[in-house]
KEZABA-671502 format. One record per residue: x, y, z of N, C-alpha, C in turn. Coordinates in steps of 0.05 Angstrom, whole numbers, m for minus. Layout:
<nodes>
NODE      n_x      n_y      n_z     ca_x     ca_y     ca_z      c_x      c_y      c_z
NODE        X        Y        Z        X        Y        Z        X        Y        Z
...
</nodes>
This chain:
<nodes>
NODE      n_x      n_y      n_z     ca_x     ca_y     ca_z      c_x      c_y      c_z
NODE     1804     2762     2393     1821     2740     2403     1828     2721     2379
NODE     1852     2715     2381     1864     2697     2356     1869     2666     2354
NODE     1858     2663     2389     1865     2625     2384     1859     2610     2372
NODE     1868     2593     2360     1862     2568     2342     1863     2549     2353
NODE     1841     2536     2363     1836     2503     2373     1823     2487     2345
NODE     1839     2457     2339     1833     2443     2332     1834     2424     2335
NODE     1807     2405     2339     1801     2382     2345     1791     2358     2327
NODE     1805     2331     2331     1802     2316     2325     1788     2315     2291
NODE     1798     2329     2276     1795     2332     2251     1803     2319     2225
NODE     1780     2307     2211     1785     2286     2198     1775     2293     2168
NODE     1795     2283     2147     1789     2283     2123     1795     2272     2104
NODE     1781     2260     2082     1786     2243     2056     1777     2255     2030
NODE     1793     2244     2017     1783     2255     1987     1777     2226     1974
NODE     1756     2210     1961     1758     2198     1945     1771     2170     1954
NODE     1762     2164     1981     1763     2144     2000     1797     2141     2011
NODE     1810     2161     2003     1834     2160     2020     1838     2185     2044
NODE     1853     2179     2061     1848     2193     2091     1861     2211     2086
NODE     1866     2236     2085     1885     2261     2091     1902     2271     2121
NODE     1871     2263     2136     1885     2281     2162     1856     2264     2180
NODE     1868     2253     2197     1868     2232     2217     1863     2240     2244
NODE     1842     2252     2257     1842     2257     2289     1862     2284     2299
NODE     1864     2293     2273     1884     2318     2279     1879     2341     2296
NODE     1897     2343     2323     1878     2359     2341     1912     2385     2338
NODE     1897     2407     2342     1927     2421     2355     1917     2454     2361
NODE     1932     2470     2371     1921     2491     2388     1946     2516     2379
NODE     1940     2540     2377     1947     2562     2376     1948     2587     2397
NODE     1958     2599     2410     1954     2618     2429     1948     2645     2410
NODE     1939     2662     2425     1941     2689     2415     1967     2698     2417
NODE     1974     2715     2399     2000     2711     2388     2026     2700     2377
NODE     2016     2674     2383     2039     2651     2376     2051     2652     2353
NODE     2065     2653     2343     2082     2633     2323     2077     2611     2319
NODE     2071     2596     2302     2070     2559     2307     2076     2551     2285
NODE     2099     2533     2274     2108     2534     2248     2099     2494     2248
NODE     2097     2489     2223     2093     2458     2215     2106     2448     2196
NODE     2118     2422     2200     2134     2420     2186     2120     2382     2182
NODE     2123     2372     2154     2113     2343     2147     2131     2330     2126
NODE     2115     2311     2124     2136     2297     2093     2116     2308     2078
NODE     2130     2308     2053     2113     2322     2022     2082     2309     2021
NODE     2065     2319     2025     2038     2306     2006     2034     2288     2044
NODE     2038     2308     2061     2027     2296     2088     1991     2315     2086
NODE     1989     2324     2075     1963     2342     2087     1960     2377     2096
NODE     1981     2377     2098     1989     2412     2107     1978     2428     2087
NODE     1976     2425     2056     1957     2439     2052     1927     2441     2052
NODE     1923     2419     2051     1890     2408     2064     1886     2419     2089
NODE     1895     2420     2104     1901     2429     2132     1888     2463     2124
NODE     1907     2475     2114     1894     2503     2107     1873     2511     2099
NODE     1868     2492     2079     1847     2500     2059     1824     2493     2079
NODE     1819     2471     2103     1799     2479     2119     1800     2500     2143
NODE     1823     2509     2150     1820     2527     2165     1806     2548     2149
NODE     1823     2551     2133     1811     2572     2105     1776     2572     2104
NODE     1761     2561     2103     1740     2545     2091     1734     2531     2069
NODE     1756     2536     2054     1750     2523     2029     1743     2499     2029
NODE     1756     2481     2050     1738     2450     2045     1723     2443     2079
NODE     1699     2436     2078     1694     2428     2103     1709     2401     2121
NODE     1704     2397     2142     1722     2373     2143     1696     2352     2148
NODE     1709     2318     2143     1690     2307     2152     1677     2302     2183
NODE     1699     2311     2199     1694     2310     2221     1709     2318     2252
NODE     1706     2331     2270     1724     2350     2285     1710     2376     2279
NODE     1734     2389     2293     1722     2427     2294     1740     2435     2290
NODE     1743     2468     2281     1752     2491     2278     1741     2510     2290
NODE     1762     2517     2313     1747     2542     2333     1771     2561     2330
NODE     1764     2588     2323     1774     2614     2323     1759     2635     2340
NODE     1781     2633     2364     1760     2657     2395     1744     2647     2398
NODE     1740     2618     2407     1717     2610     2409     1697     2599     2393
NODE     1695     2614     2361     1671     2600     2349     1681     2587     2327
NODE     1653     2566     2333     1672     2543     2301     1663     2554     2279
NODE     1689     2557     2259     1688     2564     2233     1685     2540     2213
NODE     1684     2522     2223     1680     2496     2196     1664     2508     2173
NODE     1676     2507     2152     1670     2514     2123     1667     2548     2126
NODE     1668     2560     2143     1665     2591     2142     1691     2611     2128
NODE     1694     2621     2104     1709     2634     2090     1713     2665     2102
NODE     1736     2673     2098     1738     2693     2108     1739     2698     2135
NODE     1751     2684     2156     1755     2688     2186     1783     2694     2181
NODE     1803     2691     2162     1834     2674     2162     1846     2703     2141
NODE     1875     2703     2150     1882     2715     2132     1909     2692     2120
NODE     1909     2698     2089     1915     2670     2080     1940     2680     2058
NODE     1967     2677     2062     1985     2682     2042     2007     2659     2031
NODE     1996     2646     1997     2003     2622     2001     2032     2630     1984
NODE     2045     2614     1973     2076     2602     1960     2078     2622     1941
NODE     2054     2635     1924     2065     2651     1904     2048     2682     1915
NODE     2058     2702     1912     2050     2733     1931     2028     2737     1916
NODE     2021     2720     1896     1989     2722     1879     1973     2751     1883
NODE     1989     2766     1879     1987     2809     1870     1972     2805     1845
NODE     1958     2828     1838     1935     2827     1816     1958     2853     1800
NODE     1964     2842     1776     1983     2863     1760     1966     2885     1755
NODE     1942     2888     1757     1931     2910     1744     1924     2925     1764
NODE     1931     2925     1791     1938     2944     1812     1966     2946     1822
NODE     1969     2975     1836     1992     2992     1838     2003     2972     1861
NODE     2030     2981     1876     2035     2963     1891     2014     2968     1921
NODE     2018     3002     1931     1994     3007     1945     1970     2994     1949
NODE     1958     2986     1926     1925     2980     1922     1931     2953     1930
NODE     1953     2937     1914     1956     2900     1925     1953     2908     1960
NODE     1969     2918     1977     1967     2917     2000     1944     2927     2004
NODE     1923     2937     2003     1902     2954     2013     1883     2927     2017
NODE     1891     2907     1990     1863     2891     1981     1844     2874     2007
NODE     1859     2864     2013     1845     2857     2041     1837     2874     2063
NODE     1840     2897     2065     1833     2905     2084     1804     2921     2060
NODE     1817     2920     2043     1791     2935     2026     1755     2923     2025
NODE     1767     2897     2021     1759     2872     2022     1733     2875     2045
NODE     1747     2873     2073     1731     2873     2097     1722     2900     2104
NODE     1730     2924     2082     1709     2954     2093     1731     2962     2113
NODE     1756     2957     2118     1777     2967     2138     1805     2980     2123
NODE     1787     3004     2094     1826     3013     2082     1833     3023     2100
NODE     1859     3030     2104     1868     3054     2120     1899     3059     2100
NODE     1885     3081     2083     1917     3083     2065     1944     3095     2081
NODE     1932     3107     2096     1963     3122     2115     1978     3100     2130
NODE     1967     3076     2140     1970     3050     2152     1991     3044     2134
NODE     1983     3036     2111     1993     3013     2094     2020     3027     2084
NODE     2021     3056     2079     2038     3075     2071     2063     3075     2089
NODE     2056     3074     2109     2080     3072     2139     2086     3050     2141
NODE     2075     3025     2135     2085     3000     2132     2105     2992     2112
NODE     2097     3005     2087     2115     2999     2058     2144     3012     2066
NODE     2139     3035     2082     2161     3043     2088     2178     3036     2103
NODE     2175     3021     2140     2183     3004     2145     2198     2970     2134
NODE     2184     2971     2107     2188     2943     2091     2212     2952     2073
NODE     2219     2980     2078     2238     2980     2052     2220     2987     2024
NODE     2197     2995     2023     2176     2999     1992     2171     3017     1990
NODE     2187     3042     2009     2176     3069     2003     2193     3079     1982
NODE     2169     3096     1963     2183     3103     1935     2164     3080     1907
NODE     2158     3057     1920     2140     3037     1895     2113     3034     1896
NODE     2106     3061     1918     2075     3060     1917     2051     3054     1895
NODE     2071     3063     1870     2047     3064     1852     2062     3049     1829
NODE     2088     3029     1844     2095     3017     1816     2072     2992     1816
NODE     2081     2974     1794     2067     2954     1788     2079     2925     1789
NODE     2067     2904     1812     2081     2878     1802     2104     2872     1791
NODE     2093     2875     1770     2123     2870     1749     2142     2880     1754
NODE     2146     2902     1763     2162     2917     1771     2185     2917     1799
NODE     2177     2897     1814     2188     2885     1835     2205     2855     1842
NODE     2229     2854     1857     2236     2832     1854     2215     2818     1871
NODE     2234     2792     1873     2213     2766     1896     2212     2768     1915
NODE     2227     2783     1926     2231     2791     1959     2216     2811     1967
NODE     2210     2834     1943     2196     2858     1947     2171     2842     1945
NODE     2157     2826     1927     2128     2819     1924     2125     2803     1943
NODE     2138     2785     1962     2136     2772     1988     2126     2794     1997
NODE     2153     2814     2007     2142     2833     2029     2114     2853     2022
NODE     2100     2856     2000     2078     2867     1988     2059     2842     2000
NODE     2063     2826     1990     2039     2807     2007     2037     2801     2026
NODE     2052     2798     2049     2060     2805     2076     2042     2826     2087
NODE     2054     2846     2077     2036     2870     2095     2017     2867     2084
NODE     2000     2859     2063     1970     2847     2060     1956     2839     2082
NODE     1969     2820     2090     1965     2795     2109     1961     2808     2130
NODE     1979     2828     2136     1979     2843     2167     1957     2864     2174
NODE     1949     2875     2140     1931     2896     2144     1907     2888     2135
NODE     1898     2861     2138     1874     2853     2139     1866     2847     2160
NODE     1841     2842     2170     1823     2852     2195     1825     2827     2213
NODE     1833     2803     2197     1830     2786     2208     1862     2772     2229
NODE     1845     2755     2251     1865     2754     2274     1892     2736     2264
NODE     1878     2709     2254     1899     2692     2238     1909     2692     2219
NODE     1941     2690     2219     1952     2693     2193     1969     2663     2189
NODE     1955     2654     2159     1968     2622     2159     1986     2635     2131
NODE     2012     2624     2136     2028     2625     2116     2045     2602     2093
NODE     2033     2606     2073     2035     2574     2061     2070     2580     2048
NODE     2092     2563     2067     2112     2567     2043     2120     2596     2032
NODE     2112     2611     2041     2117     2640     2035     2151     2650     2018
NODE     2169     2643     2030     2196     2637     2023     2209     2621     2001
NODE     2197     2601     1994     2208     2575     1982     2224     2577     1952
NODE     2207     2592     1941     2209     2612     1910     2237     2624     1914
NODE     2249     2625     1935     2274     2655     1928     2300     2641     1940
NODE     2314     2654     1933     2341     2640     1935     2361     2646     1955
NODE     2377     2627     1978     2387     2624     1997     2385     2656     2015
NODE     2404     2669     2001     2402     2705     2020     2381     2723     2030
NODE     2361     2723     1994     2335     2730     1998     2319     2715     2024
NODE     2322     2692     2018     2300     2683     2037     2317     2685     2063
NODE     2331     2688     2074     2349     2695     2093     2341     2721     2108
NODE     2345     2738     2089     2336     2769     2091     2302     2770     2098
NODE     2282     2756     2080     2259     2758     2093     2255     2749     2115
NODE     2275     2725     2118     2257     2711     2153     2266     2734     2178
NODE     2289     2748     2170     2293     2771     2190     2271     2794     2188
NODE     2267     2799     2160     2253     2821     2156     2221     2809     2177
NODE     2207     2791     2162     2186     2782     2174     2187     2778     2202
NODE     2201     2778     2218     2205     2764     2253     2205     2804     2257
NODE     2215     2816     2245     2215     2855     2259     2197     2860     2252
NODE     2180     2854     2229     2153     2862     2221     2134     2858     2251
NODE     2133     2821     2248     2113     2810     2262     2122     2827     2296
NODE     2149     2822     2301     2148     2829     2329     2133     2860     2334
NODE     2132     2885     2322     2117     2904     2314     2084     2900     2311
NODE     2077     2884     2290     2045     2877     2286     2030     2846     2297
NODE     2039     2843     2318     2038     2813     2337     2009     2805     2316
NODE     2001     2780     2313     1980     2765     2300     1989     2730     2308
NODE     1973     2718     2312     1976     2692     2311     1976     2682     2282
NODE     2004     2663     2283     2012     2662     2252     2015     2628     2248
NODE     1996     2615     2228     2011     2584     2230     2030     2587     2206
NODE     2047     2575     2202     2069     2575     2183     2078     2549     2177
NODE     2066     2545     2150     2076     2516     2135     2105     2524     2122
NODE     2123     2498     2122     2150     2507     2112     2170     2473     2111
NODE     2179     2469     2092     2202     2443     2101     2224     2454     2108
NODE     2232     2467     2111     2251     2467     2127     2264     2477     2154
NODE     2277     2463     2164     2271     2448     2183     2285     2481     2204
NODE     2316     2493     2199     2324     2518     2207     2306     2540     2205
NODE     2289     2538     2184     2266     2559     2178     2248     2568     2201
NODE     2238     2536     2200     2226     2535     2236     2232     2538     2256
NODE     2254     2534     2261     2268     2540     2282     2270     2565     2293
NODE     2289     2582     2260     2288     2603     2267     2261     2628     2275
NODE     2241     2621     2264     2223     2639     2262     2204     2625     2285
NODE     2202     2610     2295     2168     2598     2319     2178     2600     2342
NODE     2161     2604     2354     2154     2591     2388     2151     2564     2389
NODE     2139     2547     2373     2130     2517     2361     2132     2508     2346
NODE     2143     2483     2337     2139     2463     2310     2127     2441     2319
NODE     2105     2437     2306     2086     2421     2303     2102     2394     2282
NODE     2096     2373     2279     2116     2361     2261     2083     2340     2261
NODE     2073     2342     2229     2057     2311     2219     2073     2289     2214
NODE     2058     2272     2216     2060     2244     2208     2057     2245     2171
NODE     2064     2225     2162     2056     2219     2136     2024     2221     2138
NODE     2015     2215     2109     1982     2215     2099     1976     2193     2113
NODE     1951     2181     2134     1935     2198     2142     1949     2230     2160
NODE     1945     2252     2166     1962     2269     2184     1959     2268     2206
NODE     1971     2272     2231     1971     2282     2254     1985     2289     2266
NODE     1988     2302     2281     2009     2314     2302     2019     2291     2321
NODE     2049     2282     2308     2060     2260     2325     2081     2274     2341
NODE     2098     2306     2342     2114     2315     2354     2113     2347     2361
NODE     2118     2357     2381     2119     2376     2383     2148     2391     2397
NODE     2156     2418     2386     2178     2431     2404     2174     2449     2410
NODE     2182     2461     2432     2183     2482     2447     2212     2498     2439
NODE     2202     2522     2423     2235     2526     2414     2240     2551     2433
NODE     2265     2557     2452     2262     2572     2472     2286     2582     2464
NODE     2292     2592     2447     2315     2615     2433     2294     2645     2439
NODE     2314     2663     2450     2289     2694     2471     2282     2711     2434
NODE     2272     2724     2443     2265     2746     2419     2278     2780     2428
NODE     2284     2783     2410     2295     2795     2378     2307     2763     2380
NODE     2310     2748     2353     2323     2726     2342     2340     2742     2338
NODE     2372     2733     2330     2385     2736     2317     2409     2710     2296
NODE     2419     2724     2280     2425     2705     2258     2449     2676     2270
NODE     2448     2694     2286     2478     2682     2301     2470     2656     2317
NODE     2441     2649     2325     2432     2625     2344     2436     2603     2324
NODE     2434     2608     2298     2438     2581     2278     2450     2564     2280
NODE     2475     2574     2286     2504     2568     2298     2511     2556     2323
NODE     2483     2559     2347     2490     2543     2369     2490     2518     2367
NODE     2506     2510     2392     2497     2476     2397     2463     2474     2401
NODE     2451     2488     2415     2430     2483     2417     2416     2484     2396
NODE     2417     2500     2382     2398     2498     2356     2411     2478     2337
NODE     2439     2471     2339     2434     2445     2325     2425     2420     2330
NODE     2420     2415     2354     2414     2389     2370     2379     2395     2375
NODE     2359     2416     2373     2333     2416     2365     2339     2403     2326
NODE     2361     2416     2312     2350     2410     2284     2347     2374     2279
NODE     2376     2366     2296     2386     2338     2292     2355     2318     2309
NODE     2340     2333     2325     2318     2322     2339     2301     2319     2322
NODE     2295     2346     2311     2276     2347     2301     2269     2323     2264
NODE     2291     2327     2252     2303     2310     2235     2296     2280     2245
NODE     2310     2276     2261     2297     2245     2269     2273     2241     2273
NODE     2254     2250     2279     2223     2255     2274     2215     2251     2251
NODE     2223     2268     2236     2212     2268     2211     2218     2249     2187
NODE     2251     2231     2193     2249     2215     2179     2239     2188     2182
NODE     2225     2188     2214     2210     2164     2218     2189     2175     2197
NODE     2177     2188     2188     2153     2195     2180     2154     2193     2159
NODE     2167     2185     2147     2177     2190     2109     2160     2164     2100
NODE     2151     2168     2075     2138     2140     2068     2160     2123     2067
NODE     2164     2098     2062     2176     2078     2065     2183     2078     2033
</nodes>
């Protein structure tokens, strides 16, 4: 089970607040995308789901049990596809599942192929554009054991089409390999297009001051961008967020 409950979760570095009573919840299978002003906490946010930092106070429950400071419950793909050049493209995807004692090379093989990577099994990093090493870390993400997938910014690096082309590519992936996914991102259509939810923080200290229910059906297609409705969630959602802006 993949739910993510978080409660009232609180954190400082060095006597300033990060993240403030921050409570918020995940379903099994959800989508849930977040969207803040710059330097709100969203990556702090990760890095304790993650375990990397404990919090000072609140919980982290995944299926039930609290992971506070526990590494390795999460599967974690941040802003840069951070691939180890001295493995093939194959072996980058394997790594996490290698990781947890779960390869399955025929898995990962049928996936590259679905991604468009069949034929670069055994190229190398370097060897790939930005869109290909997204989608290489992607199916990482999917073929690791674990239920949650938090995605830091995944997109941000590539330029208007590319990242266009992944958020379709990633929405046929995910609809195929369902996982509960949080998804950090500024912008604002990004979210839209790709969640069931946007979560929207406040400035530093963080918390969840807004939430949407985005009720566009699935298969997405490119064409909802264009509604009235999805412009009048963006123009909503926008007003939210620039109450939130530091002053």
């Amino acid at each position: 089970m993949a739910e993510l409950a978080i409660e009232q979760l609180m954190k400082s570095f060095e006597g300033t607040e990060v993240l403030k009573e921050l409570s918020l919840n995940i379903a099994d299978d959800e989508f849930v995308a977040v969207l803040g002003p710059s330097g709100s906490g969203k990556s702090t946010l990760f890095h304790l789901i993650g375990g990397l930092y404990e919090p000072d106070a609140g919980s982290i429950l995944l299926g039930g049990e609290n992971i506070n400071g526990q590494k390795g419950s999460v599967s974690y793909m941040p802003q840069s596809p951070s691939l180890l050049p001295w493995r093939t493209v194959l072996d980058n995807v394997l790594l996490g599942a290698e990781i947890a004692g779960h390869k399955d090379q025929q898995a990962a093989i049928q996936m590259m192929e679905k991604a468009g990577l069949a034929g670069y099994e055994q190229s190398y990093p370097h060897q790939l554009s930005g869109g290909m090493k997204q989608r290489v870390a992607f199916i990482r993400s999917l073929l690791s054991p674990q239920p949650l997938i938090l995605l830091d910014e995944p997109f941000s690096a590539l330029d208007e089409f590319t990242r266009s082309e992944m958020q379709k590519w990633l929405l046929d992936i995910w609809q195929h390999n369902k996982r509960s996914i949080l998804f950090v991102t500024h912008n604002i259509e990004e979210a839209l297009f790709l969640s069931d939810r946007i979560l929207v923080l406040s400035e530093k200290p963080a918390r969840v001051v807004a939430e949407f229910n985005v009720q566009f059906k699935r298969p997405r297609v490119q064409g909802i961008t264009l509604t009235d409705e999805f412009l009048q969630y963006k123009k909503d959602i926008y007003k939210v967020l620039k109450k939130e802006e530091p002053k």
